[in-house]
N, C-alpha and C positions, 0 to 999 in steps of 0.2 A: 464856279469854274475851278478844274483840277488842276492843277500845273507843280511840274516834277522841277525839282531844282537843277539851278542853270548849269550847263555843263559847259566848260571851255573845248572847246574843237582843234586840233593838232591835226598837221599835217600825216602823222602817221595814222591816224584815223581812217584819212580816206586813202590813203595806200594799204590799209589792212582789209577796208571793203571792196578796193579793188583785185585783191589778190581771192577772197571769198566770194564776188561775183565773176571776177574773170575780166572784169570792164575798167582795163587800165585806158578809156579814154584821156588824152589829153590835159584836158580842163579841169579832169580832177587832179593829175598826178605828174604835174610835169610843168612844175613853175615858170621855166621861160617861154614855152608855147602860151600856156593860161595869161603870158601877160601882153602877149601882142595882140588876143583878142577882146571885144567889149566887156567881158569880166574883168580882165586886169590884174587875177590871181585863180590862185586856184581855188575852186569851190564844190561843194560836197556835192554827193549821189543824192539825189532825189529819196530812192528805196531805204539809204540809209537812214535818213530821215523818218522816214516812215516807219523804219525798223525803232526808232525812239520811241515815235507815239505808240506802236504798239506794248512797249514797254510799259510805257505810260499806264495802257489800258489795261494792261494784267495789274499792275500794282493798284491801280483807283480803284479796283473790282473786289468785297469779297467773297464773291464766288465763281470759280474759273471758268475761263473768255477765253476765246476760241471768234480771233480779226478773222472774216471771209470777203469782208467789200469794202471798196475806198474808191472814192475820187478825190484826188488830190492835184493841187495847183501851185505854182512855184514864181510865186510875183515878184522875189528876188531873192536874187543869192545869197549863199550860204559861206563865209570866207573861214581860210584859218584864222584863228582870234576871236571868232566870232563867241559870246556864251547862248546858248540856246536852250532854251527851256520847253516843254512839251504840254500843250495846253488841250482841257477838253472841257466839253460841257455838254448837256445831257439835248436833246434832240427826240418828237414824237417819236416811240418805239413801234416799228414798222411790223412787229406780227409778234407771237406767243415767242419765249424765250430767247429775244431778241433784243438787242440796242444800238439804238441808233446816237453819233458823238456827234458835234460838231468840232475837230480837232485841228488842232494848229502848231504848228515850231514858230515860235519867238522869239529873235536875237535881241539881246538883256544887254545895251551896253558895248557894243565890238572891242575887241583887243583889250579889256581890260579887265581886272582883278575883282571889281566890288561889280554887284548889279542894282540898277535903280529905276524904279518904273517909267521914267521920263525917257528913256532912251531905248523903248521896247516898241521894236516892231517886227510885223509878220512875212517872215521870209517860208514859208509854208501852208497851204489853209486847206480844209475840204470837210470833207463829210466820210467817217467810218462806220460800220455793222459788225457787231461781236453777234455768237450765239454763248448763250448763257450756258453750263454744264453740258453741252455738245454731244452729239450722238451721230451717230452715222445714217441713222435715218432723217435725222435732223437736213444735214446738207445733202441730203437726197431729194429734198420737200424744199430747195433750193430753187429759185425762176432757172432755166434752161437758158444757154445765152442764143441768143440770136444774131445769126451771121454779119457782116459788116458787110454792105454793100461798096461796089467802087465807087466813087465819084469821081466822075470827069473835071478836070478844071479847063476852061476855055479861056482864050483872052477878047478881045475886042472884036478881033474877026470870025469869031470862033472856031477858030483852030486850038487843038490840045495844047497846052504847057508842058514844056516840060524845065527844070529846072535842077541848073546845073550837071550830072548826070545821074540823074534822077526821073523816073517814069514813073505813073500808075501800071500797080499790079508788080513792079518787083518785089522782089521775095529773098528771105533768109531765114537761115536754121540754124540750130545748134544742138545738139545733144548733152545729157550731164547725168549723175548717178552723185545724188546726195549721199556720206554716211556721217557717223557717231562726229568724226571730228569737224565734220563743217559744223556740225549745231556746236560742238562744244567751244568754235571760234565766234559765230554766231554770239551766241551767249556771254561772251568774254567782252567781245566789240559793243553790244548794244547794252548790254543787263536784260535781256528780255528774257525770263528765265520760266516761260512759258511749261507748266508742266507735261501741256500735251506735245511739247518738242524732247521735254528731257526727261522723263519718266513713263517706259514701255507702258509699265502696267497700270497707273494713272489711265493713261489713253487707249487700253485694250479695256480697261471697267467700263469706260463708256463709249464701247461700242464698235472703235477703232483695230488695225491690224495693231498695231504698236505704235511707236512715237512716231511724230507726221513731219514733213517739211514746213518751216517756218515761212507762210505769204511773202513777208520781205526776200528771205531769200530767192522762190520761187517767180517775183518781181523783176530779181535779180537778176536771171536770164532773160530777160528786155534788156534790162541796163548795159549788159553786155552786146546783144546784138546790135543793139540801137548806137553805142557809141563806139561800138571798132567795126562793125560792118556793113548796115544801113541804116540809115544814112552814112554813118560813117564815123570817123576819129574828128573830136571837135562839136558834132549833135550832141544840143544841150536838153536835156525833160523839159516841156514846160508843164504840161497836165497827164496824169494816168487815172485812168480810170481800170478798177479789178475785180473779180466776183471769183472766190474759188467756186469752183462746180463737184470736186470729189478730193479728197484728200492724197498726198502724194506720200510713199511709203519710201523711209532709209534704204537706201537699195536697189529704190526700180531706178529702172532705165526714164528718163525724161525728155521729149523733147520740144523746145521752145521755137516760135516762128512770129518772124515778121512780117506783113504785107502792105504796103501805100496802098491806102487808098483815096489818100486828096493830095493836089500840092496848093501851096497858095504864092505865090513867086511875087507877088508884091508884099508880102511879110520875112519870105526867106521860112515860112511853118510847112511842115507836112507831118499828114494824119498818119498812123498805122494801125492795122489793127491785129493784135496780141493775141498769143493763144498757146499753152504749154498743152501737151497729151501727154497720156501716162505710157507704160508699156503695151500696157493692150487698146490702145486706139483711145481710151476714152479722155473726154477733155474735162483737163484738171484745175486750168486758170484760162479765164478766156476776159478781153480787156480791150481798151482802146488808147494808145497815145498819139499825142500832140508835140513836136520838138520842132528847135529852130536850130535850123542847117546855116546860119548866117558864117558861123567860124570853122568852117570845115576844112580839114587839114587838106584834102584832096577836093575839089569844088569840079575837076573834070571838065566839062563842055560848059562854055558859057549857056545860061539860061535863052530858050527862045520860042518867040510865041508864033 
């Protein structure tokens, strides 16, 4: 097992990922909200988290990796004080120049200075895919994503749920144009110093237009929809599942969109499912999450079956 050494978490952390995704949610950034809900403080971005392990995976690697797929799980929070360390380990390799992790964040000990293995547990877990020295043909030889169907939720009588005011099939968007300085904040925030984000011509040898958008970031337009617009300010990540499908260039136009398509109103969870397009229609990250609307700032209509 590979794991990067523990790092203490500051508040300015997740207000600096907030300003780089746009997703000044609540719960991450606004201590007296975060403490009237069941966290109790504020707690970190899911993506940002993942923006670690990816760290993680370029540094455990020596030969450049290039994260295109994760599913990741959030079994609990992530606090300021926390030290969190970024854990991986090796998993069957799912095809030719490919690797497959079993990765994880770690909180090493909360609020304190020294870390020690008796007080480490997993506040992150899942499963990642790098391609090894990456090529454009490469994620082109990628599975295609297949559509999310809706699902109905019914209750007893089988009538529709709906939940809080929340429906199956609403929908959100957002548009964004990555350039030079979001990677170079990127970079600063996480250390992922990925050379196919920071070095053009690195990433035009194999294969590439120039330097690409960095997954987490591109993540990142979830995290923003999902916690100031739908569901809403206060939805918290529980699971994301991601597959990039084609690489996103410094510059293009992007746009990201969210869809329900489950509620479950005896958990307070609801499904969406994820999908970034590039400028010319084609899809760049297509994905599926899972959050709990339990603390939302605006809850609207009581829930009714």
């Amino acid at each position: 097992m590979n794991a990067s050494r523990p790092r203490v978490l500051v508040q300015a952390d997740f207000d600096r990922f907030a300003a780089l995704s746009r997703d000044d949610n609540p719960i991450h950034c606004d201590p007296d909200f975060a403490r009237t809900t069941h966290f109790g403080a504020t707690v970190a971005h899911g993506m940002f988290l993942y923006a670690l392990l990816c760290a993680q995976m370029q540094r455990s690697h020596p030969r450049p990796v290039l994260p295109v797929a994760q599913t990741l799980m959030f079994p609990r929070p992530t606090y300021v004080g926390d030290g969190v360390a970024a854990t991986l380990g090796m998993l069957d390799a799912p095809g030719p120049h490919q690797i497959a992790l079993d990765a994880a964040i770690r909180c090493v000990q909360r609020g304190r200075e020294r870390f020690t293995e008796s007080s480490e547990y997993v506040t992150a877990h899942g499963e990642a895919r790098l391609l090894v020295d990456a090529d454009a043909g490469m994620l082109a030889d990628q599975p295609r994503p297949v559509p999310v169907p809706a699902t109905a939720g019914h209750g007893a009588d089988g009538g529709e749920i709906s939940l809080y005011h929340l429906s199956l099939g609403q929908e959100a968007a957002a548009a964004r144009t990555f350039g030079a300085a979001d990677i170079d904040d990127y970079v600063s925030l996480t250390d992922d110093e990925n050379d196919y984000y920071t070095d053009p011509v690195f990433a035009r040898n194999r294969g590439f237009e120039g330097a690409i958008v960095p997954l987490p970031l591109l993540a990142g337009m979830f995290s923003d929809l999902l916690g100031t617009q739908l569901p809403g300010r206060g939805t918290g990540w529980m699971k994301q599942s991601l597959r990039l499908c084609s690489p996103a260039r410094l510059g293009e136009p992007l746009t990201a969109a969210v869809r329900i398509v489950r509620l479950r109103a005896d958990k307070d969870l609801v499904n969406l499912a994820t999908v970034v397009t590039g400028g010319d229609g084609r899809v760049v990250v297509h994905g599926e999450a899972l959050v709990l609307v339990r603390n939302l700032e605006d809850k609207g209509i009581v829930r009714a079956a």
